[in-house]
PDBQT receptor file of N, H, CA, C and O in Angstrom, charges set to zero:
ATOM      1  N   UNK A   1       1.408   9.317   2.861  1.00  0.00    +0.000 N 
ATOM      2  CA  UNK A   1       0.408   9.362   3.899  1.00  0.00    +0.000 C 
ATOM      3  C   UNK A   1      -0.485   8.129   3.752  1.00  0.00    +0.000 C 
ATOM      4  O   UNK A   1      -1.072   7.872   2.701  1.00  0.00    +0.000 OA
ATOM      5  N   UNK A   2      -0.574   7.240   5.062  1.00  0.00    +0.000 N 
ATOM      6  H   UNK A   2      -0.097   7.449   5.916  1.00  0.00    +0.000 HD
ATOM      7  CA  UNK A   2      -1.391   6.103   4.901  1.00  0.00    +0.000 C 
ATOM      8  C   UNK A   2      -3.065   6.401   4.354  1.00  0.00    +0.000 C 
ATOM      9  O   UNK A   2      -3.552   7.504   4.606  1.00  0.00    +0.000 OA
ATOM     10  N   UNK A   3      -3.582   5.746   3.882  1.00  0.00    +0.000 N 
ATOM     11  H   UNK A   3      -3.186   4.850   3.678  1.00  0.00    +0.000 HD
ATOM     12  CA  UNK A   3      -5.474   5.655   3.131  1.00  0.00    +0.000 C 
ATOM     13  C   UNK A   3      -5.674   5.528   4.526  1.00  0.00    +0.000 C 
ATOM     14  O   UNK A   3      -5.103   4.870   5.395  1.00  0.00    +0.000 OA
ATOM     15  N   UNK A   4      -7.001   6.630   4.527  1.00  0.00    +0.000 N 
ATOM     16  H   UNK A   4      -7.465   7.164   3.821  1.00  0.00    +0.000 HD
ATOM     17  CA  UNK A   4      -7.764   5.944   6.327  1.00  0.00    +0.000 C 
ATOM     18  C   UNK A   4      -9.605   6.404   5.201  1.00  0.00    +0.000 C 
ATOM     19  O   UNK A   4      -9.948   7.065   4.221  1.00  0.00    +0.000 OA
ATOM     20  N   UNK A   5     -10.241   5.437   6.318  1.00  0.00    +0.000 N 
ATOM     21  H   UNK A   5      -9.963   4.900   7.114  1.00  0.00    +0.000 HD
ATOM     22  CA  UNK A   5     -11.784   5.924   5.897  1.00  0.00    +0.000 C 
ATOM     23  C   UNK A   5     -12.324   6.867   6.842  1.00  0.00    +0.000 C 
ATOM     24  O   UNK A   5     -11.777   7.155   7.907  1.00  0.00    +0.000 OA
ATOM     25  N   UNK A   6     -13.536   7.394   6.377  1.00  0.00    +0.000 N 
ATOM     26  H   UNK A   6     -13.981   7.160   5.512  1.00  0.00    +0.000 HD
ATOM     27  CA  UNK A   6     -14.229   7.986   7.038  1.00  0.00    +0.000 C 
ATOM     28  C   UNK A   6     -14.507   7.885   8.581  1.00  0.00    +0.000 C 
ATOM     29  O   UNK A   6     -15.214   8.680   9.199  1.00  0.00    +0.000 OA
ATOM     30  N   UNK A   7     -13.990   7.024   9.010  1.00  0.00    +0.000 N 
ATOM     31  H   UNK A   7     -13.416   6.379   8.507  1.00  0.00    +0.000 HD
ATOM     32  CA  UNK A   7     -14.401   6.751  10.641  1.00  0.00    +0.000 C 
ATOM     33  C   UNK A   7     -12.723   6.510  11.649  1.00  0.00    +0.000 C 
ATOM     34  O   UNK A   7     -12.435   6.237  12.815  1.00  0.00    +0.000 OA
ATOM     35  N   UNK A   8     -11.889   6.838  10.236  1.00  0.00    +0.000 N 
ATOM     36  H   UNK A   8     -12.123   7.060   9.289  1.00  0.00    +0.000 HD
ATOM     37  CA  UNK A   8     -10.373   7.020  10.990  1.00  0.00    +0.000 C 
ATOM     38  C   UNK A   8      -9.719   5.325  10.964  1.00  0.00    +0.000 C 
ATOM     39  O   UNK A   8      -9.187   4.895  11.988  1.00  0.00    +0.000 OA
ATOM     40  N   UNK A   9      -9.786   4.750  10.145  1.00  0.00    +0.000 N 
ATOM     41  H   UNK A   9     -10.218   5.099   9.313  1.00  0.00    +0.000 HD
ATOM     42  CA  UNK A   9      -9.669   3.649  10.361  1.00  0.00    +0.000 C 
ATOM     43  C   UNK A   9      -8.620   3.186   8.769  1.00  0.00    +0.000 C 
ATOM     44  O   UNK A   9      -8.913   3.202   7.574  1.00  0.00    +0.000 OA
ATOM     45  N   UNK A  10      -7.706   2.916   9.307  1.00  0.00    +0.000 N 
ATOM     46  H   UNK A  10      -7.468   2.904  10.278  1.00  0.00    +0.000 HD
ATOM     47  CA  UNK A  10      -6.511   2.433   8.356  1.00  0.00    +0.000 C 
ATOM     48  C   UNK A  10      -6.279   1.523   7.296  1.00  0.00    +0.000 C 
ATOM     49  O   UNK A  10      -5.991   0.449   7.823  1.00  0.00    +0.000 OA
ATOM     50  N   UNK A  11      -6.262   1.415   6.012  1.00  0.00    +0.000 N 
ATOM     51  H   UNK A  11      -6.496   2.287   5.583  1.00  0.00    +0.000 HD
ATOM     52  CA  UNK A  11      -6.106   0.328   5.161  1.00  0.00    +0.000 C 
ATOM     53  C   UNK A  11      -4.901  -0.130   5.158  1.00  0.00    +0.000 C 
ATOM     54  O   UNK A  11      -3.834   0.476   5.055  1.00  0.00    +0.000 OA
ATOM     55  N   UNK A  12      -5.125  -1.249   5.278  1.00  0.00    +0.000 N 
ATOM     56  H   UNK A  12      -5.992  -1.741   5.362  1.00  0.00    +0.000 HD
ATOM     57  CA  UNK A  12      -3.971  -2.033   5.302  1.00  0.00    +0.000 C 
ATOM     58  C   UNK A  12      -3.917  -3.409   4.031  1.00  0.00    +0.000 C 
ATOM     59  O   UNK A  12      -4.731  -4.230   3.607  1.00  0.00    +0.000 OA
ATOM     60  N   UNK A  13      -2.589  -3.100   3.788  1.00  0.00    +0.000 N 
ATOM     61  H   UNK A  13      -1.928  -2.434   4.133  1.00  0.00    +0.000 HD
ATOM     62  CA  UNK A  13      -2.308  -4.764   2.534  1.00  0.00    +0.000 C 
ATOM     63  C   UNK A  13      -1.232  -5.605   2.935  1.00  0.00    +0.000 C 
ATOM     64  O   UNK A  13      -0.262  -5.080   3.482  1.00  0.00    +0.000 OA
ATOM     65  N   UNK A  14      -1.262  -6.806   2.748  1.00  0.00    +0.000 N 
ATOM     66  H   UNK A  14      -2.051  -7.232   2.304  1.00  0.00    +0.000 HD
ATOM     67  CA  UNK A  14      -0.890  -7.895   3.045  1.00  0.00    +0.000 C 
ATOM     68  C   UNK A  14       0.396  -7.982   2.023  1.00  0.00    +0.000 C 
ATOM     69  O   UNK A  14       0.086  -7.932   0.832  1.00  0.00    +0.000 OA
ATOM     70  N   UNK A  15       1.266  -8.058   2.209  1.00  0.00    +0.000 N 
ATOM     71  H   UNK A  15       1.518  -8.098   3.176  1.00  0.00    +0.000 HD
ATOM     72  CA  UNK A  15       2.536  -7.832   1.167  1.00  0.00    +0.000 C 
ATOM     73  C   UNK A  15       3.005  -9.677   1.010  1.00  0.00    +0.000 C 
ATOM     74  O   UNK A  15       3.349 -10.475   1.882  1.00  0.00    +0.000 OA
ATOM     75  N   UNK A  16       2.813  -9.859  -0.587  1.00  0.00    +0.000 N 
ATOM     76  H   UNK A  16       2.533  -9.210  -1.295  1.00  0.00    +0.000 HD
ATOM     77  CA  UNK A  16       3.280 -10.993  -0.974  1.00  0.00    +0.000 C 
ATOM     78  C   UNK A  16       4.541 -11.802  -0.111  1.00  0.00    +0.000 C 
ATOM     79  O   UNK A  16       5.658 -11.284  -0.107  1.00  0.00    +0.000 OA
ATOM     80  N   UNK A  17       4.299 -13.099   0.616  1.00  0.00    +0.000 N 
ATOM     81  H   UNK A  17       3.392 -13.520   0.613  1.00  0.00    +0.000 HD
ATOM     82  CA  UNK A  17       5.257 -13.730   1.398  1.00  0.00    +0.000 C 
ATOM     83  C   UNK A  17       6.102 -14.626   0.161  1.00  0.00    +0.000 C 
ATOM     84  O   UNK A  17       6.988 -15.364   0.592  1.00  0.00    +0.000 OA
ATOM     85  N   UNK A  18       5.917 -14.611  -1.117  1.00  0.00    +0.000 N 
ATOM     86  H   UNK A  18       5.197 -14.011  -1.467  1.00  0.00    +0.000 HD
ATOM     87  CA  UNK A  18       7.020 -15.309  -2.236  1.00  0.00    +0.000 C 
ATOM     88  C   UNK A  18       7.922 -14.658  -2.817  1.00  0.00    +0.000 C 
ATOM     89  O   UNK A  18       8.868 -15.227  -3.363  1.00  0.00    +0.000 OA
ATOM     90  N   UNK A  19       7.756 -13.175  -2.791  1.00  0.00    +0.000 N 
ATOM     91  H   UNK A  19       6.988 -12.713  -2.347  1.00  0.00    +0.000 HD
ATOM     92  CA  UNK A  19       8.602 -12.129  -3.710  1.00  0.00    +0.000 C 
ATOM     93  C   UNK A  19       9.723 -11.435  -2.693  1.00  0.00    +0.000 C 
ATOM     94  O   UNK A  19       9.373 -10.802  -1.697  1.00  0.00    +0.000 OA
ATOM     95  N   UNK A  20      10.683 -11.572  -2.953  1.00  0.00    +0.000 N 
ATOM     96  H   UNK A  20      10.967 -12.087  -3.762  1.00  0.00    +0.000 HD
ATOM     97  CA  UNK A  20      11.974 -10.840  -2.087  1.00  0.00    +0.000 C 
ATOM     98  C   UNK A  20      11.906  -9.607  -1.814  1.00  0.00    +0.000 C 
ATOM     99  O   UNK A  20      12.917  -8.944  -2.046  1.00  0.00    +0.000 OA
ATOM    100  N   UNK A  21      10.793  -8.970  -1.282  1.00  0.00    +0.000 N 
ATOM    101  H   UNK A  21       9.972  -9.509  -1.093  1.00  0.00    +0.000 HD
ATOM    102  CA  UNK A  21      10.605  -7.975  -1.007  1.00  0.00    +0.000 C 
ATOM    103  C   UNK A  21      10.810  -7.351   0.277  1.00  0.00    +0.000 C 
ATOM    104  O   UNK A  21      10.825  -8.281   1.083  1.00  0.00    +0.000 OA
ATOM    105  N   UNK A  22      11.011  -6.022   1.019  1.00  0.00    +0.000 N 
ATOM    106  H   UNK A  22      10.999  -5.266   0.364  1.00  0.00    +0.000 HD
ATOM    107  CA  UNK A  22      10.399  -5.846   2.325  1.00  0.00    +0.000 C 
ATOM    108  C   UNK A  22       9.605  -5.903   2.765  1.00  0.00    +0.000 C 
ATOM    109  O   UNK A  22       8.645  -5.300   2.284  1.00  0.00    +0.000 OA
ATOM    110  N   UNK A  23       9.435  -6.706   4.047  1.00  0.00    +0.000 N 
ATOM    111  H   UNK A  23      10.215  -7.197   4.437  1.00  0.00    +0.000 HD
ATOM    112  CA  UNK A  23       8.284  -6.812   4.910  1.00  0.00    +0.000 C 
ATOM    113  C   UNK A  23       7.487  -7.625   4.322  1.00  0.00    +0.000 C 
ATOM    114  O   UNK A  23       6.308  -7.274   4.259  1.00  0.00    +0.000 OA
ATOM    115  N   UNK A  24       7.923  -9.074   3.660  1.00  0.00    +0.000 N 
ATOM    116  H   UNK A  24       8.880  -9.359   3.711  1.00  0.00    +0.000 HD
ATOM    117  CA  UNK A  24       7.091  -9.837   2.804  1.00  0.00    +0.000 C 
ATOM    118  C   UNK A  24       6.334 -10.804   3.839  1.00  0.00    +0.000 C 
ATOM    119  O   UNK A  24       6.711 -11.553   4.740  1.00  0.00    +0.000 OA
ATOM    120  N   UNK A  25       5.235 -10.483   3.356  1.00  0.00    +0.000 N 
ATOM    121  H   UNK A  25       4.929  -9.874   2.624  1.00  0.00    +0.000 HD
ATOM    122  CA  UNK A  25       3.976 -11.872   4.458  1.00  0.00    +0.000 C 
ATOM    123  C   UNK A  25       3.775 -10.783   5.638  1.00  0.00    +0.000 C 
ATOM    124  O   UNK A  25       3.323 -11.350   6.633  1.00  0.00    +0.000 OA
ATOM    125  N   UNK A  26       3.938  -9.618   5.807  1.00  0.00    +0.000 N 
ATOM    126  H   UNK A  26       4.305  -9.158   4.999  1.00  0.00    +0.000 HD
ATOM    127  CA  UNK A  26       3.405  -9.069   6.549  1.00  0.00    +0.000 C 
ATOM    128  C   UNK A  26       2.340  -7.680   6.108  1.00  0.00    +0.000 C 
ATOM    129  O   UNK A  26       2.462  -7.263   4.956  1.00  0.00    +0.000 OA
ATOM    130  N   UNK A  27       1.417  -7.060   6.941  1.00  0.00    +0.000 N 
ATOM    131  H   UNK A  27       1.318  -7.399   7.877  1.00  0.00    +0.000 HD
ATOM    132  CA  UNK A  27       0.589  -6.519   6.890  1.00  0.00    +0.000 C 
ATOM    133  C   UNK A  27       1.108  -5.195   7.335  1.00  0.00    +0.000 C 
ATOM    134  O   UNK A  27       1.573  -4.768   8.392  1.00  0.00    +0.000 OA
ATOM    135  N   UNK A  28       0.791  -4.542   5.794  1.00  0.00    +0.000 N 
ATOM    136  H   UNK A  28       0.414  -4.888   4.935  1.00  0.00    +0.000 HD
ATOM    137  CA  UNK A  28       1.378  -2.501   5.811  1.00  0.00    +0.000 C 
ATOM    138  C   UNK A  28       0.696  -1.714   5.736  1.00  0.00    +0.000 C 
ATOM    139  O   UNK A  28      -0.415  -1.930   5.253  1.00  0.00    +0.000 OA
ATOM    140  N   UNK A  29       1.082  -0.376   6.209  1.00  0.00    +0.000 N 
ATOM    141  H   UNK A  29       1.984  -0.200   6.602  1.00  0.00    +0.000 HD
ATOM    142  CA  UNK A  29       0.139   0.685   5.089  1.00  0.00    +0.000 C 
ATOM    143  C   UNK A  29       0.623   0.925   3.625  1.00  0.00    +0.000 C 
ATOM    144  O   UNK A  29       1.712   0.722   3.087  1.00  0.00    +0.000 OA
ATOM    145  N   UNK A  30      -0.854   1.552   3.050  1.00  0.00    +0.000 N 
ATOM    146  H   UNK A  30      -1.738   1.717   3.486  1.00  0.00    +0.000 HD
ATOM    147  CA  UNK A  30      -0.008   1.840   1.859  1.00  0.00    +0.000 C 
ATOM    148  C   UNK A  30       0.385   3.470   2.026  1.00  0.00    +0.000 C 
ATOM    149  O   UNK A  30       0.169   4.356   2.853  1.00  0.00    +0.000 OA
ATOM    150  N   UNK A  31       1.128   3.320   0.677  1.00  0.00    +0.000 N 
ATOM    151  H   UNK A  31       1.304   2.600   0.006  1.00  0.00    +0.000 HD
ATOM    152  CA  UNK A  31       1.517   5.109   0.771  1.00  0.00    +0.000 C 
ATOM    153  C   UNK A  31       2.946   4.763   0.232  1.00  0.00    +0.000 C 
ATOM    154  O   UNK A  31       3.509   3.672   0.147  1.00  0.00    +0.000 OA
ATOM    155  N   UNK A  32       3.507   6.460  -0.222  1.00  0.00    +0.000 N 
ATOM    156  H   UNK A  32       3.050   7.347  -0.152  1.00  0.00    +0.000 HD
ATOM    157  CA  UNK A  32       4.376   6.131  -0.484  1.00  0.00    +0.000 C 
ATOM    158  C   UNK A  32       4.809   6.378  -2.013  1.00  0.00    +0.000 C 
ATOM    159  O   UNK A  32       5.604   5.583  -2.513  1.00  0.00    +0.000 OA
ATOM    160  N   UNK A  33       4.302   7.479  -2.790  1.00  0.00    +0.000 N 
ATOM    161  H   UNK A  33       3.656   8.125  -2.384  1.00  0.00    +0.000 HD
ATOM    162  CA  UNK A  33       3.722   7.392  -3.936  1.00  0.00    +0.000 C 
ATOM    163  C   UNK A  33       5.454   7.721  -4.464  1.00  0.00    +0.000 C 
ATOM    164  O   UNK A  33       6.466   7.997  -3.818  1.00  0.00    +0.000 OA
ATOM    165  N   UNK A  34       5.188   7.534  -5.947  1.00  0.00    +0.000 N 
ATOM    166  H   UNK A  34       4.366   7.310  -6.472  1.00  0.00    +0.000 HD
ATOM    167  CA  UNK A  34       6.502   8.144  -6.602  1.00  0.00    +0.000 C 
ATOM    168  C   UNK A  34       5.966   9.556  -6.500  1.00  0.00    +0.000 C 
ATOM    169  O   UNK A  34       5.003   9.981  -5.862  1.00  0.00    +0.000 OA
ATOM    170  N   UNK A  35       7.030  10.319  -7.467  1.00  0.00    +0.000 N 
ATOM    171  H   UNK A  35       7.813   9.974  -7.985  1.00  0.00    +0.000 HD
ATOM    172  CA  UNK A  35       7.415  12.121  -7.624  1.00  0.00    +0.000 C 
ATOM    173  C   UNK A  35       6.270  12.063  -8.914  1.00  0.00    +0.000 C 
ATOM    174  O   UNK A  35       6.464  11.533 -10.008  1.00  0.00    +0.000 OA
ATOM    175  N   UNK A  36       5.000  12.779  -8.448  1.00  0.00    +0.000 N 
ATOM    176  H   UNK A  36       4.842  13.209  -7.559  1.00  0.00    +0.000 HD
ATOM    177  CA  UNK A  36       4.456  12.973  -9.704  1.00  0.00    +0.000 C 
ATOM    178  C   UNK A  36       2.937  12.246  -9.779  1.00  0.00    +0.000 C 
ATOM    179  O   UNK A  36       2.031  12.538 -10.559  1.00  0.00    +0.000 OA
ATOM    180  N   UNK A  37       2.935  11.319  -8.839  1.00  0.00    +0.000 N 
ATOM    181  H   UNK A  37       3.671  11.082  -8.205  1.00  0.00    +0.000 HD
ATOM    182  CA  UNK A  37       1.916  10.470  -9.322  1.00  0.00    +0.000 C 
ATOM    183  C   UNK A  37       0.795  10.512  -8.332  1.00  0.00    +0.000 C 
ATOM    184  O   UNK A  37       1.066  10.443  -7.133  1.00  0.00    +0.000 OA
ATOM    185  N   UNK A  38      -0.605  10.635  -8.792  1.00  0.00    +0.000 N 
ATOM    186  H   UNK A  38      -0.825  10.692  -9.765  1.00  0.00    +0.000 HD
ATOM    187  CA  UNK A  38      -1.818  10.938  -8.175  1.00  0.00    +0.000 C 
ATOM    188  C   UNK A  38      -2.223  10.187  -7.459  1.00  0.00    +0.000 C 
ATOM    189  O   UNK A  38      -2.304   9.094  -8.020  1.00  0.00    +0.000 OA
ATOM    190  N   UNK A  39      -2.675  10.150  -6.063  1.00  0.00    +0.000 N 
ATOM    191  H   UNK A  39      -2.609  11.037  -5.608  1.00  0.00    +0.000 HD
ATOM    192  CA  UNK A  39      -3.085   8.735  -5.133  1.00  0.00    +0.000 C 
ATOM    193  C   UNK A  39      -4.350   7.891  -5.980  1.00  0.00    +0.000 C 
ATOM    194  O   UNK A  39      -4.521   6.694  -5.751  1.00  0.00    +0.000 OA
ATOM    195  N   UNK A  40      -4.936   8.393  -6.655  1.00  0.00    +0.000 N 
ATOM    196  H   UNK A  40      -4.798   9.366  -6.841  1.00  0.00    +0.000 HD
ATOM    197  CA  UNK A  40      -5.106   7.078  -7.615  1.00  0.00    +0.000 C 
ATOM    198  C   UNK A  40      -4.429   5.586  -8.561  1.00  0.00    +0.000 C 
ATOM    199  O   UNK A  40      -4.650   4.392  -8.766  1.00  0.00    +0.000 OA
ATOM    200  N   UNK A  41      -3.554   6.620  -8.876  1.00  0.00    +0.000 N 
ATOM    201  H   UNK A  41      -3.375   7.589  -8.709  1.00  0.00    +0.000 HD
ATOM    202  CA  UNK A  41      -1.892   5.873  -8.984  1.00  0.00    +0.000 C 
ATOM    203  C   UNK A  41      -1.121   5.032  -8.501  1.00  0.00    +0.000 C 
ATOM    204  O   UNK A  41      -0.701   3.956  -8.927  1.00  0.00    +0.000 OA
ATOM    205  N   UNK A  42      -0.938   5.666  -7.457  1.00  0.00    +0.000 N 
ATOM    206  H   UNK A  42      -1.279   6.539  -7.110  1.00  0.00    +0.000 HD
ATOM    207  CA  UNK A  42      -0.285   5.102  -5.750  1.00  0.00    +0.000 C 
ATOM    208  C   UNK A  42      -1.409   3.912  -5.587  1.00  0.00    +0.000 C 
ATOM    209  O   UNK A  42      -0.935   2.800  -5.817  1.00  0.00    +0.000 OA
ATOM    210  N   UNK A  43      -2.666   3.922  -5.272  1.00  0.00    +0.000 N 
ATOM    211  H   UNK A  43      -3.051   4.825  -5.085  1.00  0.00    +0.000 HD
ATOM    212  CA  UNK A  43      -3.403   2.847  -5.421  1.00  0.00    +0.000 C 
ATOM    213  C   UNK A  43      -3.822   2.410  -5.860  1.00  0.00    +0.000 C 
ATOM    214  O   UNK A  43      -4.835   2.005  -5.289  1.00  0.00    +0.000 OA
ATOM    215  N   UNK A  44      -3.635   1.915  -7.393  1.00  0.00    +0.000 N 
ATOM    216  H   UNK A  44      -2.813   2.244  -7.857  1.00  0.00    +0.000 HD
ATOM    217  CA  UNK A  44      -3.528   1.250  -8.535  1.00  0.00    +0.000 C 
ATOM    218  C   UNK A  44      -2.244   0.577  -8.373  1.00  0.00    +0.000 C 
ATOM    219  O   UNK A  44      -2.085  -0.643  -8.347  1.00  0.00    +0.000 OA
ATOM    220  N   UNK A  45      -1.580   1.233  -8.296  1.00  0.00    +0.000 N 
ATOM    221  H   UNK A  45      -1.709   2.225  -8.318  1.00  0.00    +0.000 HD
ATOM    222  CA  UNK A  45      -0.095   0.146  -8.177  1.00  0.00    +0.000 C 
ATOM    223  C   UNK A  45       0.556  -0.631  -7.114  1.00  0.00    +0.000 C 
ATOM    224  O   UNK A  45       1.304  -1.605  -7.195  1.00  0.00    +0.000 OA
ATOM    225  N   UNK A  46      -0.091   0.299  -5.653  1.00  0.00    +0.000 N 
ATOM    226  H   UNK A  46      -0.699   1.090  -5.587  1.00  0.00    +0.000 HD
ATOM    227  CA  UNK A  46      -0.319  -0.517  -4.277  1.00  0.00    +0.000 C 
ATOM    228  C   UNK A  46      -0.791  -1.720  -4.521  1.00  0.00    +0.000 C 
ATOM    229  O   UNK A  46      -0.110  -2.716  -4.277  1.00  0.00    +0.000 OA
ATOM    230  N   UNK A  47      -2.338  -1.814  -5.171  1.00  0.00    +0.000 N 
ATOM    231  H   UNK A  47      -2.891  -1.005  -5.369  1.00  0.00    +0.000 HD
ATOM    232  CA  UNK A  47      -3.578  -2.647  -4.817  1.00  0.00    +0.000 C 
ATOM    233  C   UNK A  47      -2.634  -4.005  -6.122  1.00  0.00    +0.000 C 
ATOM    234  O   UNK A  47      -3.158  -5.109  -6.271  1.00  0.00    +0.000 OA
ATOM    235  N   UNK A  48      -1.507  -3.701  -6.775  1.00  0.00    +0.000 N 
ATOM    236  H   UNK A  48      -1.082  -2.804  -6.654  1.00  0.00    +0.000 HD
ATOM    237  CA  UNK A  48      -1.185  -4.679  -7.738  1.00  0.00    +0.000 C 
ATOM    238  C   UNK A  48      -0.361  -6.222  -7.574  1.00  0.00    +0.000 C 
ATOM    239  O   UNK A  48      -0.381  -7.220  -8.294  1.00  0.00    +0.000 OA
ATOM    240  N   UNK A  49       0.304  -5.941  -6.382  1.00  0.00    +0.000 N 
ATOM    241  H   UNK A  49       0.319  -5.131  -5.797  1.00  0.00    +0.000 HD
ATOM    242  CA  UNK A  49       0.892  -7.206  -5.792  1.00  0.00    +0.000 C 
ATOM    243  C   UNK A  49       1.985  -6.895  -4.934  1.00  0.00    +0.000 C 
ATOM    244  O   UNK A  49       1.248  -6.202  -4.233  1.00  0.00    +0.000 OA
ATOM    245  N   UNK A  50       2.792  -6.817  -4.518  1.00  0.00    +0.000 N 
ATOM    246  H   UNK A  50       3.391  -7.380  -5.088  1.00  0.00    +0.000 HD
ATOM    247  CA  UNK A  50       3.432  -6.983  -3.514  1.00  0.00    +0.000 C 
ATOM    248  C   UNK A  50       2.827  -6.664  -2.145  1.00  0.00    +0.000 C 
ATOM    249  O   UNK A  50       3.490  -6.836  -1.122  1.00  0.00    +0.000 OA
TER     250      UNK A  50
Protein backbone atom coordinates (compact mmCIF):
# COMPACT_ATOMS: atom_id res chain seq x y z
CA UNK A 1 0.00 0.00 0.00
CA UNK A 2 1.46 3.36 -1.19
CA UNK A 3 2.63 6.12 2.14
CA UNK A 4 -0.01 9.02 1.74
CA UNK A 5 -0.08 12.03 4.43
CA UNK A 6 -2.57 13.42 6.28
CA UNK A 7 -4.21 15.53 3.56
CA UNK A 8 -4.26 12.36 1.04
CA UNK A 9 -1.36 13.17 -0.73
CA UNK A 10 1.20 10.49 -2.06
CA UNK A 11 4.96 9.95 -1.44
CA UNK A 12 6.74 9.45 -4.03
CA UNK A 13 10.77 8.38 -4.76
CA UNK A 14 12.78 8.96 -7.53
CA UNK A 15 14.36 5.50 -8.44
CA UNK A 16 18.17 5.60 -9.21
CA UNK A 17 18.66 6.26 -13.26
CA UNK A 18 22.47 4.23 -12.93
CA UNK A 19 21.38 0.89 -11.36
CA UNK A 20 19.64 -1.76 -13.74
CA UNK A 21 16.72 -1.64 -12.09
CA UNK A 22 12.87 -1.21 -12.90
CA UNK A 23 11.57 1.92 -13.68
CA UNK A 24 15.07 3.49 -13.23
CA UNK A 25 15.09 7.56 -13.38
CA UNK A 26 11.58 7.48 -12.87
CA UNK A 27 9.26 8.61 -10.06
CA UNK A 28 7.22 5.65 -7.83
CA UNK A 29 5.33 4.82 -5.01
CA UNK A 30 6.74 3.14 -2.36
CA UNK A 31 5.31 -0.04 -0.95
CA UNK A 32 5.72 -3.27 -1.40
CA UNK A 33 7.16 -4.69 1.74
CA UNK A 34 8.73 -8.27 2.05
CA UNK A 35 6.69 -11.29 4.16
CA UNK A 36 7.26 -10.16 7.65
CA UNK A 37 8.54 -6.81 7.68
CA UNK A 38 7.06 -3.65 9.49
CA UNK A 39 6.40 -0.42 7.28
CA UNK A 40 9.11 1.01 9.17
CA UNK A 41 11.23 -1.48 7.43
CA UNK A 42 9.68 -1.13 4.10
CA UNK A 43 10.77 2.54 4.64
CA UNK A 44 14.06 2.20 5.79
CA UNK A 45 14.92 0.16 2.92
CA UNK A 46 12.66 2.15 0.35
CA UNK A 47 14.25 5.54 1.56
CA UNK A 48 17.95 3.49 0.84
CA UNK A 49 18.59 3.82 -2.90
CA UNK A 50 17.09 2.58 -5.71
Amino acid sequence: MPLANDRGQYVLRLRDANKPIWARGCWTLSGGGEPGETLDACVRRDSQGS
